[in-house]
C-alpha positions in Angstrom: -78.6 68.7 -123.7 -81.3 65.9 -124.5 -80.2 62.3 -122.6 -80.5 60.6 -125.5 -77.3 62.9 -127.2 -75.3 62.9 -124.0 -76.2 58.9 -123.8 -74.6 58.6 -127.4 -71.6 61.0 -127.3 -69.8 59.3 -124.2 -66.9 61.6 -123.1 -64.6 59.4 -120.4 -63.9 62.4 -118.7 -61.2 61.0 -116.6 -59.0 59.1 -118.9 -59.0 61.3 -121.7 -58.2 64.5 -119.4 -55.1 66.0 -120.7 -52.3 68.5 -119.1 -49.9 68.9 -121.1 -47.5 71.4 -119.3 -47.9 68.8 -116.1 -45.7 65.7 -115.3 -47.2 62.3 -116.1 -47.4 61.8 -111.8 -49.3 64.8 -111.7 -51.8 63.6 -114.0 -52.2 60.1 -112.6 -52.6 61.1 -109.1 -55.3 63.7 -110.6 -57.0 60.9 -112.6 -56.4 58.4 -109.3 -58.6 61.1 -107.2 -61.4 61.1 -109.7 -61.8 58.1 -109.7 -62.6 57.3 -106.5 -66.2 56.3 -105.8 -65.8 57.9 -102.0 -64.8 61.1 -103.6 -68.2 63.2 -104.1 -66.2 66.2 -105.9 -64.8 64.3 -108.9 -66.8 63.9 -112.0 -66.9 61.0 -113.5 -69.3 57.8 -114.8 -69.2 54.8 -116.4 -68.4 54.3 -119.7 -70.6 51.9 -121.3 -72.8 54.0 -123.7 -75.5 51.4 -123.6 -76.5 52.5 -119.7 -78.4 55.5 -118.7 -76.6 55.0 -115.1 -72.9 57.0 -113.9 -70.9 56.8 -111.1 -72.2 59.5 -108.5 -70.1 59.1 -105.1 -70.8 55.9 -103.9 -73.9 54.9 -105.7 -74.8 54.6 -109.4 -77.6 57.2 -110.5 -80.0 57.7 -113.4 -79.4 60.8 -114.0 -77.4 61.9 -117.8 -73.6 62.6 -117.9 -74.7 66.9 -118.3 -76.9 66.3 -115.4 -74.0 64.6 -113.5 -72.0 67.5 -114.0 -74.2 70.2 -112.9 -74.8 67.9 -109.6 -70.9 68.0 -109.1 -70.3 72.0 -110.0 -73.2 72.5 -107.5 -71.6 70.6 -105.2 -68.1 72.4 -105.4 -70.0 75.8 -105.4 -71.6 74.8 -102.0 -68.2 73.4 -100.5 -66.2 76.5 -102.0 -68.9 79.0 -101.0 -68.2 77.7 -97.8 -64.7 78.9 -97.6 -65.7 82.0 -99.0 -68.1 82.8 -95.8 -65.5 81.8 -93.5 -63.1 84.0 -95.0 -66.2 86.8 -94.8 -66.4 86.1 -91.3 -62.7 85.9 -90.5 -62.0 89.1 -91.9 -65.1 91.0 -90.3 -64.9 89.5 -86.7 -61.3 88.5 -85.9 -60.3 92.5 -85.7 -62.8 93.1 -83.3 -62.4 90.3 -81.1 -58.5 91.1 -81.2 -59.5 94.4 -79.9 -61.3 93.3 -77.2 -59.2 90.7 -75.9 -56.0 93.8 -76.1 -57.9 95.6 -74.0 -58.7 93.1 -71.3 -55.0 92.2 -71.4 -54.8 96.2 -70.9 -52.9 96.5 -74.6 -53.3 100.0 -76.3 -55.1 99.7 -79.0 -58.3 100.9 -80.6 -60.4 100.0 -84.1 -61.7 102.9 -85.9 -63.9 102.8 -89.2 -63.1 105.2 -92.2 -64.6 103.3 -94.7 -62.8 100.2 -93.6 -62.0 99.5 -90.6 -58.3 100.5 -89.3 -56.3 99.3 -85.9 -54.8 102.3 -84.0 -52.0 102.0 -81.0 -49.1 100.2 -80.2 -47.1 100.2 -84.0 -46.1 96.2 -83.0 -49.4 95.4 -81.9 -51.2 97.0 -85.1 -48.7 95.2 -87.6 -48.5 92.0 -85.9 -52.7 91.6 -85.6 -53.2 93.2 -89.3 -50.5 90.6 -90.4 -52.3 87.8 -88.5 -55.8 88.3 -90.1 -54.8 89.0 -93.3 -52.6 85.3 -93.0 -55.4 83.8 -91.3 -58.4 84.6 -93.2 -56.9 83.1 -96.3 -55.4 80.3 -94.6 -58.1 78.6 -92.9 -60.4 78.8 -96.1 -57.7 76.8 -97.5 -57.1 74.2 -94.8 -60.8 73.5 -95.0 -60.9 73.0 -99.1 -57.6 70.9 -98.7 -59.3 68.9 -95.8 -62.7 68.4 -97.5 -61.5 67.8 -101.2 -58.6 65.3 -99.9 -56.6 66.1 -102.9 -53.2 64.6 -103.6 -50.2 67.7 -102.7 -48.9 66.8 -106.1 -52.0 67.9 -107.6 -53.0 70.6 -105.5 -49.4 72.4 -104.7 -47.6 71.2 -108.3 -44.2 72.2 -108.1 -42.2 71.9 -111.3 -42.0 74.8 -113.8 -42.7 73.2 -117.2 -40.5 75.7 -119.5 -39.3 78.3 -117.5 -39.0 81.3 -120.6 -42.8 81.5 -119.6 -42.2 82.4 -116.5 -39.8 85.1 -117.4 -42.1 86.5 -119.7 -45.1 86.4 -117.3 -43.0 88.5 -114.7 -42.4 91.0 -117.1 -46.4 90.9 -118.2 -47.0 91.1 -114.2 -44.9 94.2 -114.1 -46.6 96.5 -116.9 -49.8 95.0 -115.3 -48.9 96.2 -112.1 -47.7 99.8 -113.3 -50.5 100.1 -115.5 -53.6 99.7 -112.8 -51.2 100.6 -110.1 -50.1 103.9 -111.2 -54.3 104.9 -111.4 -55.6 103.4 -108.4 -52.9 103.2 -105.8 -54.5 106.7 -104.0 -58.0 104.5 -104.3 -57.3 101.3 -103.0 -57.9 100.0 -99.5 -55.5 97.1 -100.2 -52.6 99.6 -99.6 -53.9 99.9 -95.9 -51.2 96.8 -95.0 -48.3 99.0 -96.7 -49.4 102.3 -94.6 -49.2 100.3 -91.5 -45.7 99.1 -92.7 -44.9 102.9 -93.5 -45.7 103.9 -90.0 -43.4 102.0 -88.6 -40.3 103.7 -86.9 -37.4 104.3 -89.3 -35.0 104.2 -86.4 -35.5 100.5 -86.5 -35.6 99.8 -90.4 -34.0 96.1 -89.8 -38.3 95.5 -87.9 -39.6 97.4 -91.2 -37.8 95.4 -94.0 -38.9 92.1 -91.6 -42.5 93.2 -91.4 -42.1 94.1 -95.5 -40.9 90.8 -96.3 -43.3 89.5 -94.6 -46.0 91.4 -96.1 -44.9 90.8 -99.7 -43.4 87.5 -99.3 -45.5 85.3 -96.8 -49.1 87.0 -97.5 -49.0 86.5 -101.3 -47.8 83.2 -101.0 -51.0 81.9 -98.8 -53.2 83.9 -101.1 -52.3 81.7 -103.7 -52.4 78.5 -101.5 -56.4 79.7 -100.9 -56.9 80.8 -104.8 -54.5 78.3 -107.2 -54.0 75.6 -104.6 -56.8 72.6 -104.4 -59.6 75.5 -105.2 -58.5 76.0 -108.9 -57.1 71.9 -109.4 -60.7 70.9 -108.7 -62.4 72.9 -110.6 -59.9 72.3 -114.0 -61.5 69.2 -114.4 -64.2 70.8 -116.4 -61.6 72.9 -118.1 -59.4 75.4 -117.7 -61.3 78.0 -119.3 -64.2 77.6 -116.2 -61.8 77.0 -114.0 -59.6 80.1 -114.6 -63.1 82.7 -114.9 -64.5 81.4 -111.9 -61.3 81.6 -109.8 -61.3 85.2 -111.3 -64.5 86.2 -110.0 -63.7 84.7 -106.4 -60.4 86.6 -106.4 -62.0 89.8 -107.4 -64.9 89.1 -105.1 -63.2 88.6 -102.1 -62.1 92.8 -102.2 -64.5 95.0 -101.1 -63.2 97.7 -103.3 -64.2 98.5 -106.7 -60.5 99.5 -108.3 -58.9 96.9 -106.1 -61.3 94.6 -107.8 -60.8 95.2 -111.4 -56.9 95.1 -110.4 -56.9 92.4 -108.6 -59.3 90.0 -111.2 -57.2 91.0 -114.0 -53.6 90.5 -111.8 -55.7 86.7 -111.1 -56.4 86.3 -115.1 -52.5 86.6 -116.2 -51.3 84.6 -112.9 -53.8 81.6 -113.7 -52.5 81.7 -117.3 -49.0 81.3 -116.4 -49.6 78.8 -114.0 -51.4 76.7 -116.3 -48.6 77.1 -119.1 -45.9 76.5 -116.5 -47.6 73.8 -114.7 -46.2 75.3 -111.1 -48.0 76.3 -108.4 -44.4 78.5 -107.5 -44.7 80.4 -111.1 -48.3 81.5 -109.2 -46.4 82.7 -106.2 -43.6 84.2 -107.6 -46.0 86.2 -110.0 -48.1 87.4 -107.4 -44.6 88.3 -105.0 -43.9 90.1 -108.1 -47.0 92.0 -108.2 -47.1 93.2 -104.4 -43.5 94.2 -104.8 -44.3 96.4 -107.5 -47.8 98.0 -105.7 -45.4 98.6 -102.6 -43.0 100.6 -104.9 -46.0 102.7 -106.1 -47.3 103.3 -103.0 -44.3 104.4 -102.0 -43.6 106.8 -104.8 -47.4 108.2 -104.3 -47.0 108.8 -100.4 -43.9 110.3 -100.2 -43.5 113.7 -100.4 -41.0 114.4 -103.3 -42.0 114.0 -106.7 -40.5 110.5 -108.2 -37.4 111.3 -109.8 -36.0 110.0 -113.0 -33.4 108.1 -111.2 -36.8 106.2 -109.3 -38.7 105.7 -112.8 -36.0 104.1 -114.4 -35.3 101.2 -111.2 -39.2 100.4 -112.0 -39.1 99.9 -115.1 -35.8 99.0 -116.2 -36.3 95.5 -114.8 -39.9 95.2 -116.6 -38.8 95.9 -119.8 -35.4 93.0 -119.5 -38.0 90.6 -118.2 -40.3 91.1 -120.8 -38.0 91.2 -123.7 -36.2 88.4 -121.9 -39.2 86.2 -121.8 -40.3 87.0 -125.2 -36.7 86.3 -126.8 -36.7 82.6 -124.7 -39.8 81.9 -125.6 -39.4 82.1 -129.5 -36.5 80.5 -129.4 -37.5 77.5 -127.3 -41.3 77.3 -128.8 -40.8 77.1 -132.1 -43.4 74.2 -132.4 -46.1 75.8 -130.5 -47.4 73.0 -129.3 -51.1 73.9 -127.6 -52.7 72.6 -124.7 -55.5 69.9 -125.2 -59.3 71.2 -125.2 -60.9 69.2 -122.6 -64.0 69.0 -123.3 -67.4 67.9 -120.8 -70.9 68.1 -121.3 -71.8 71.4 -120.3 -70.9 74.4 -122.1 -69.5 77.5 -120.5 -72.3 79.7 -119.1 -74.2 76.1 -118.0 -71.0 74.9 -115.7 -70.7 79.4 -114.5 -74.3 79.2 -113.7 -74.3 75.4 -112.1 -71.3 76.9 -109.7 -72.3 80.2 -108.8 -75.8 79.6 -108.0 -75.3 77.2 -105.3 -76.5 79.0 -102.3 -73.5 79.6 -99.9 -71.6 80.9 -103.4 -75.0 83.3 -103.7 -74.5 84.0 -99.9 -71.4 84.7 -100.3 -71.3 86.6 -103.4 -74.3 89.1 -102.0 -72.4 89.9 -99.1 -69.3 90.9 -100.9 -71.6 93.4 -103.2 -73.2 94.3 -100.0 -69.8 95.6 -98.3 -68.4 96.9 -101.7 -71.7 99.6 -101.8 -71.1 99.7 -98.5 -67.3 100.7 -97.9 -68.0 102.7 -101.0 -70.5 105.1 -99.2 -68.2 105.6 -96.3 -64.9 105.9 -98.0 
């Protein structure tokens, strides 16, 4: 976009930035971080049209409002690539250094590779350390955006569920998502490794396996979201949700190194980042994703065991997919009747010039070579 155009079609960024399935403290406290002249991840300027000059951290710069913006996106992509490499390197190295300090505490228990890599011993041992790098290599990534961006918990964790009928009808939309991809790519996904694990635990103790499986589809998915729709996705809305919700997409789907987990898993990401934007709630996120785990741990468990699934088994799957979604979709005529629509935020980039500005700053390209690198990889040992 020529300066002179940007120059004349001022866009205040800040003030005119609309959510409307967000409470009017939410969007203050978003508006009161961008504005902040400290804050080098906000995008925002000045507003006189008569000046070639905006508000670029703490010094003013003569660079155009489309220019501005790319400097920002390229900025995030550096911080979030960031993340993205220590999740890389958390989930590559923490297994093996967890097997070498078991066996100097003189711990049975061994790493072999398959195609991925996979902890043999001690049953408690193997859960409790798979557990522990699954939580931690999404939770550290997300401590360091939180840390970095500084971003308001109101903004970054919102909690209230702006007309809950959506939420009712996203679970059921979760559910026939989940059978769908599930039913075809449960045998072919290397995310069910944390459900075999589960699965080999002793049945005499099934009060240490429902623990372990709460866990597992309780606690995991709700840090995964922390790391994906916490402070990641809030920054990045404020050049629009559209960008926002495709880019967060990619990441999510990026960060498996497994071709039918990633088509799963970027669509399961595209539905959850729609509800959460038309529910406002970072909980409607969680609860969709808990939702979604719960229902691949069902298939799993119908494709590993030994008897064919009975009728009985069929309909306790999707009985409760078909009330939610005719649930949701009942409530939500009947309390939407006005249709109201969220508002188009609009900035001076279009689309493919804020994807490109974001994904080719070079830890994102690190990162995003890496993750194609161990796909091909994993895909020729599997």
């Amino acid at each position: 976009m020529p300066e002179e155009t940007a120059v004349e079609k001022v866009i205040d960024v800040v003030e005119d930035f609309s959510c409307p399935y967000q409470s009017a403290a939410y969007q203050e406290a978003f508006r009161s971080w961008r504005r902040k002249k400290q804050n080098p991840y906000a995008f925002r300027f000045t507003k006189n049209p008569k000046e070639a000059s905006f508000a670029e951290s703490q010094s003013a710069v003569g660079l155009s409002p489309a220019k501005t913006e790319q400097s920002i996106l390229n900025r995030l992509g550096k911080l979030i690539g960031c993340a993205l490499i220590g999740y890389l390197v958390a989930e590559n190295i923490l297994d093996k250094a967890a097997v070498m300090l078991m066996h100097l505490l003189h711990l049975h228990i061994e790493l072999v590779f398959f195609g991925e890599s996979r902890l043999y011993g001690d049953e408690r041992l193997v859960f409790w350390l798979t557990f522990g790098i699954q939580f931690v290599k999404y939770l550290i990534p997300a401590l360091l955006l939180q840390f970095t961006l500084r971003m308001p918990v109101q903004v970054s964790l919102p909690m209230k569920i702006y007309k809950p009928a959506r939420l009712v009808l996203g679970i059921g939309m979760v559910m026939l998502l989940s059978i769908g991809m599930g039913i075809l790519q449960t045998p072919l996904s290397a995310d069910m490794e944390k459900y075999r694990i589960i699965a080999g635990t002793d049945h005499s103790e099934n009060g240490r396996m429902i623990f372990h499986l709460l866990l597992t589809i309780l606690l995991l998915p709700m840090i995964t979201e922390l790391f994906l729709h916490g402070c990641m996705f809030q920054a990045l809305r404020q050049f629009g949700d559209d960008f926002a919700v495709i880019s967060t997409s990619v990441l999510a789907a990026a960060l498996t190194h497994n071709l039918p987990d990633a088509i799963r898993i970027g669509l399961v990401h595209l539905l959850i980042s729609y509800y959460l934007i038309y529910t406002g709630s970072f909980w409607s996120a969680s609860v969709l994703r808990i939702v979604h785990e719960i229902y691949m741990f069902a298939l799993f468990y119908m494709e590993s065991s030994n008897n064919a699934p009975s009728l009985q088994w069929w309909t306790m799957v999707l009985i409760p997919c078909i009330i939610c979604t005719v649930a949701g979709i009942y409530l939500f005529l009947k309390r939407n009747r006005s249709q109201d629509k969220p508002a188009l935020n609009t900035t001076y980039l279009n689309l493919r010039e804020k994807l490109e500005a974001f994904f080719t700053a070079m830890p994102m390209v690190a990162f995003l070579i890496c993750s194609v690198l161990l796909l091909v990889i994993t895909s020729m040992l599997s």
